[in-house]
C-alpha positions as CSV (number, residue, x, y, z in Angstrom):
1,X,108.4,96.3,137.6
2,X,110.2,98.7,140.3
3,X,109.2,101.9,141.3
4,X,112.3,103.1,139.6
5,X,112.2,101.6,136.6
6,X,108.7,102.8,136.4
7,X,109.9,106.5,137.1
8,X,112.0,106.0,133.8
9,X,109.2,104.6,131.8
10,X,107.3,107.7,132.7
11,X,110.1,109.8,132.0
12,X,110.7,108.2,128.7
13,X,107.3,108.3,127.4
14,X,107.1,111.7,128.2
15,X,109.8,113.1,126.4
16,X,108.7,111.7,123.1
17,X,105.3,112.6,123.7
18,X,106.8,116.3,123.2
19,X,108.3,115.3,120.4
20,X,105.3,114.0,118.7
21,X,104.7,117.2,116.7
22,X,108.1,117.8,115.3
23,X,109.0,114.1,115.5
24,X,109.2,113.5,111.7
25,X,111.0,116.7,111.1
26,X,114.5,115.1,112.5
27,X,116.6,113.5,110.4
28,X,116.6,109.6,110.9
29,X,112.8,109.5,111.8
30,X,110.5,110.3,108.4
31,X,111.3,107.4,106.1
32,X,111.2,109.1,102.0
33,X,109.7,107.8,99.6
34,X,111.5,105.8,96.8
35,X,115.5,104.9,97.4
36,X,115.4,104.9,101.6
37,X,111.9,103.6,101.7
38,X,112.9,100.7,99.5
39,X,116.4,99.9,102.0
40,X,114.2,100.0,104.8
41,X,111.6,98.0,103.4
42,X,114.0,95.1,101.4
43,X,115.1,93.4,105.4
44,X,111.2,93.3,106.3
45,X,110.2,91.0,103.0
46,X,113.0,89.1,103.0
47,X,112.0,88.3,106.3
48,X,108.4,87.5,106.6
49,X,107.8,86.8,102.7
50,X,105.2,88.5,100.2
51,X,102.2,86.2,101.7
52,X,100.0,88.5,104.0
53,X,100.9,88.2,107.3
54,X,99.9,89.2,110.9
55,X,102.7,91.6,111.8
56,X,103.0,93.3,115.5
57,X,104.7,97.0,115.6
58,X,105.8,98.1,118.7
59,X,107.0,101.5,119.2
60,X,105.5,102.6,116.6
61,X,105.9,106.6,116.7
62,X,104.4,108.6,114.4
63,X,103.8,105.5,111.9
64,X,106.7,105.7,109.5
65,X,107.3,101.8,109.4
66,X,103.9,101.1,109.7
67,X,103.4,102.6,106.2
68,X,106.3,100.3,104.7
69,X,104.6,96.9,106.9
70,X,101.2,97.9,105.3
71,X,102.1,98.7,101.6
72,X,103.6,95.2,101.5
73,X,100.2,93.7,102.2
74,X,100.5,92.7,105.8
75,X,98.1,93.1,108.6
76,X,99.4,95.7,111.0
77,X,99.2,96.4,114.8
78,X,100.8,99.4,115.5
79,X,101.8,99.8,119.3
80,X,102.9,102.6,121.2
81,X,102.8,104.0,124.9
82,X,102.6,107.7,124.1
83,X,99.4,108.7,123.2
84,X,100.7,111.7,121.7
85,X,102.9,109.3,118.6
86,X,99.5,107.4,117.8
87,X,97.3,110.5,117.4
88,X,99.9,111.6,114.9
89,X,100.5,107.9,113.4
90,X,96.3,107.7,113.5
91,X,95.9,110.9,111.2
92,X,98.6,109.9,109.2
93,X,96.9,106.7,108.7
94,X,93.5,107.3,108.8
95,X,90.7,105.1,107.6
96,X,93.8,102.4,106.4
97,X,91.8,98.3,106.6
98,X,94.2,96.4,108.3
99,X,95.7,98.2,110.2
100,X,94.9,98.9,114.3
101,X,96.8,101.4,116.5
102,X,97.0,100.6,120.0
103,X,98.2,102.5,123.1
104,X,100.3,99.7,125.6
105,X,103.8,99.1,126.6
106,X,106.2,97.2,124.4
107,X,108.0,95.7,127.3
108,X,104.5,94.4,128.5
109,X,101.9,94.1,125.5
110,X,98.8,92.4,126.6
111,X,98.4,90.8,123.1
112,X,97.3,87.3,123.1
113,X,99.7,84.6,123.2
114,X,100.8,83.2,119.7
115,X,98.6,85.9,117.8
116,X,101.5,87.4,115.2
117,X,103.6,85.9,112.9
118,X,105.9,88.7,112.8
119,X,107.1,91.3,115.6
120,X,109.3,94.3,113.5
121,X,110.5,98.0,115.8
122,X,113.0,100.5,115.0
123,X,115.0,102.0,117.7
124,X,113.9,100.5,120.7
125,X,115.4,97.7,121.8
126,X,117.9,100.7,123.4
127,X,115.5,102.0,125.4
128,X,114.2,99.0,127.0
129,X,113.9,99.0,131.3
130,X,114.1,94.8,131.4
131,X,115.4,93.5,128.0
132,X,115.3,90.1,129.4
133,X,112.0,90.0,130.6
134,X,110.7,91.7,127.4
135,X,113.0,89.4,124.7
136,X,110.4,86.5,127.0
137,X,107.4,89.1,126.3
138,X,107.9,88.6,122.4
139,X,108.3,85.2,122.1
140,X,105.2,84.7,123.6
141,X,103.3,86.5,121.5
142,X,104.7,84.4,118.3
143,X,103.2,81.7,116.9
144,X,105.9,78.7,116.5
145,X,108.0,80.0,113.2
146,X,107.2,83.5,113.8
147,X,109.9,86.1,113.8
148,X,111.6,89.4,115.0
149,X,113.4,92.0,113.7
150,X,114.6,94.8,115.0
151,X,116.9,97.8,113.5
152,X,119.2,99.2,116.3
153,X,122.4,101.2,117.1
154,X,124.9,101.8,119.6
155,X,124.0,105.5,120.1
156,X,126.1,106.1,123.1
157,X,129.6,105.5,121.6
158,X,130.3,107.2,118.6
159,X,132.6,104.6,115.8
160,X,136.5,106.4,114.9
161,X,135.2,107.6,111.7
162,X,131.9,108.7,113.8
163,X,134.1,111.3,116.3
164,X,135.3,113.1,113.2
165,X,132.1,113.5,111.8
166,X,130.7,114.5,115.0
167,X,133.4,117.5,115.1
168,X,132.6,118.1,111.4
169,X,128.7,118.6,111.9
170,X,129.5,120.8,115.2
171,X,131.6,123.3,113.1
172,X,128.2,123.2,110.5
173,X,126.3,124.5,114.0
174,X,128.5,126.8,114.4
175,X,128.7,128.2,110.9
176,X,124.7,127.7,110.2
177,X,123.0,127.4,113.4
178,X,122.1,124.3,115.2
179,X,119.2,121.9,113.5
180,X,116.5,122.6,116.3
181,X,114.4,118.8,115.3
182,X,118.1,117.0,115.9
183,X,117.5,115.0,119.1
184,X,120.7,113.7,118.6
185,X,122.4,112.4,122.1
186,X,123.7,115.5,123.1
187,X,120.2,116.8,124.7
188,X,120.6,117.0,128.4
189,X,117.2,115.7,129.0
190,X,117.9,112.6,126.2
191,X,121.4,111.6,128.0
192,X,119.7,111.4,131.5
193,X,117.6,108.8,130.5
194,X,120.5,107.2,128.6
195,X,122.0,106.9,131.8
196,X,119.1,104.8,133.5
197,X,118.5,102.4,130.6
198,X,120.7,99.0,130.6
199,X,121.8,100.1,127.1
200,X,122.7,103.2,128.1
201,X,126.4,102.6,128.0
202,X,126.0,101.3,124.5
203,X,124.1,98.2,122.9
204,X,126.0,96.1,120.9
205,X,124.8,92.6,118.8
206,X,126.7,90.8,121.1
207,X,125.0,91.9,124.3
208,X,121.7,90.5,122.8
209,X,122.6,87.2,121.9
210,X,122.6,85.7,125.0
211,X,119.0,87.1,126.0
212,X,117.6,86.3,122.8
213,X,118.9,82.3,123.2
214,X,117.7,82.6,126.7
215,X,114.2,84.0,125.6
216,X,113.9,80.7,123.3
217,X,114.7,82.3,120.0
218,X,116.7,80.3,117.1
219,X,118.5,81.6,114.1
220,X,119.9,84.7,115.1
221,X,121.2,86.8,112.4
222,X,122.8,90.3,112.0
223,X,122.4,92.3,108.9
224,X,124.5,95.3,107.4
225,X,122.4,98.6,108.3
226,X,124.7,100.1,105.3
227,X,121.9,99.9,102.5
228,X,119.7,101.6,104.3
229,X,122.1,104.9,105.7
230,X,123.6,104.9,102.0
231,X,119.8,105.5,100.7
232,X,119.4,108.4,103.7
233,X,122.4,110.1,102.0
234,X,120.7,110.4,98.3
235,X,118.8,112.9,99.6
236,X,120.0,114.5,102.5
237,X,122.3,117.4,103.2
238,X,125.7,117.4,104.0
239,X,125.2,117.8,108.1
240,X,122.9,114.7,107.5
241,X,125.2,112.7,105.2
242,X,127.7,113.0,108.4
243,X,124.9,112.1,111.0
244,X,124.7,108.7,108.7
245,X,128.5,107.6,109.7
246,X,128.6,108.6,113.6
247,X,126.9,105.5,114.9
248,X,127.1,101.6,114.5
249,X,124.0,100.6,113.4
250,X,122.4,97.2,112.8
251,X,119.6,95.1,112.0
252,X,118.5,91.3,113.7
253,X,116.6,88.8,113.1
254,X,115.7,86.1,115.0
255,X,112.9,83.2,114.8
256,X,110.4,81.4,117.5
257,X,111.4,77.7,116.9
């Protein structure tokens, strides 16, 4: 990896390390119990099945998926690079069998080959310094008929619908005050590492399909992310009912041959 792309990593991991503490305070990132656990949870057993399973989390954060992987029966590894996100995903967690957090780079695990029969993240494919050497990364680590999936957005271009929702929940700052655990894209410190990621611009399905293939992978599929931001909105408040429609969001699968 080059020094610059390094730099970024750094920078990267830093910034969520600060936002460890308050991490699962912003809207998009605690996962609540019953009606959005259950959407978030219906894409990962369709995909790998009721039978226990070795799954692989990277990026895990402050362990919100890991608690959906796990109650389904699998055996988790949680990954992360910020030390700061496991020792909050580790308390959350603690003394949970099967289940193992470990501190390493998604882009470059260190797992053994073929060890997982799954590979599941949530919101990171965006932030990835060399997709197409990382896409290679996780196929490796599958045994043959393992799979990945991933939930994603395009948070750098808002849809139509999205820009009027965006003005709607500025007037809300204005009238209420701004939500202070909102990363959002607006921070200046988020958008200049937007700006030095690949998918910085945007990331779009159709960007990944050609790295996916390239990486080996077989039966790529898009699902509808709508299930999931419809069961965010049961509970939420009107500011993050309208955060739910400013961004294209989607989930793919894929499979190791």
């Amino acid at each position: 990896m080059d020094g610059g792309n390094f730099d970024l990593k750094e920078e990267i991991r830093d910034y969520w390390s600060k936002r460890s503490e308050t991490f699962d305070l912003a809207f998009g990132h605690k996962i609540s119990a019953g009606p959005e656990a259950e959407a978030w949870q219906k894409p990962i057993r369709e995909l790998i099945g009721a039978e226990p399973k070795r799954v692989l989390e990277l990026a895990c954060g402050t362990g919100e998926v890991t608690r959906l992987i796990h109650d389904l029966g699998h055996d988790v590894t949680a990954l992360d690079f910020s030390e700061a996100m496991l020792a909050v995903a580790r308390a959350k967690h603690a003394g949970k069998p099967r289940l193992r957090f470990i501190m390493a780079d998604a882009e470059n695990t260190m797992e053994p080959d073929a060890s997982y029969d799954a590979i599941i993240c949530r919101h990171l494919v965006w932030t990835l310094t060399q997709p197409e050497q990382t896409f290679h990364e996780w196929f490796r680590l599958l045994r043959p008929g393992g799979r990945l999936l991933f939930f994603d957005g395009d948070w750098a271009t808002p849809k139509p619908t999205g820009r009027i929702a965006r003005l709607l929940i500025a007037l809300i700052d204005r009238v209420v005050g701004e939500d202070s655990h909102y990363d959002g894209a607006l921070g200046s410190r988020h958008a200049a590492i937007m700006k030095g990621l690949p998918f910085g611009e945007g990331l779009r399905p159709h960007m990944l399909m050609p790295l996916l293939t390239g990486a080996g992978f077989a039966e790529i599929k898009l699902h509808s992310h709508d299930p999931i931001a419809k069961a965010q909105r049961k509970k939420a408040d009107l500011r993050n009912r309208l955060r739910t429609f400013v961004y294209r969001r989607f989930i793919l699968t894929c499979q190791r041959p």
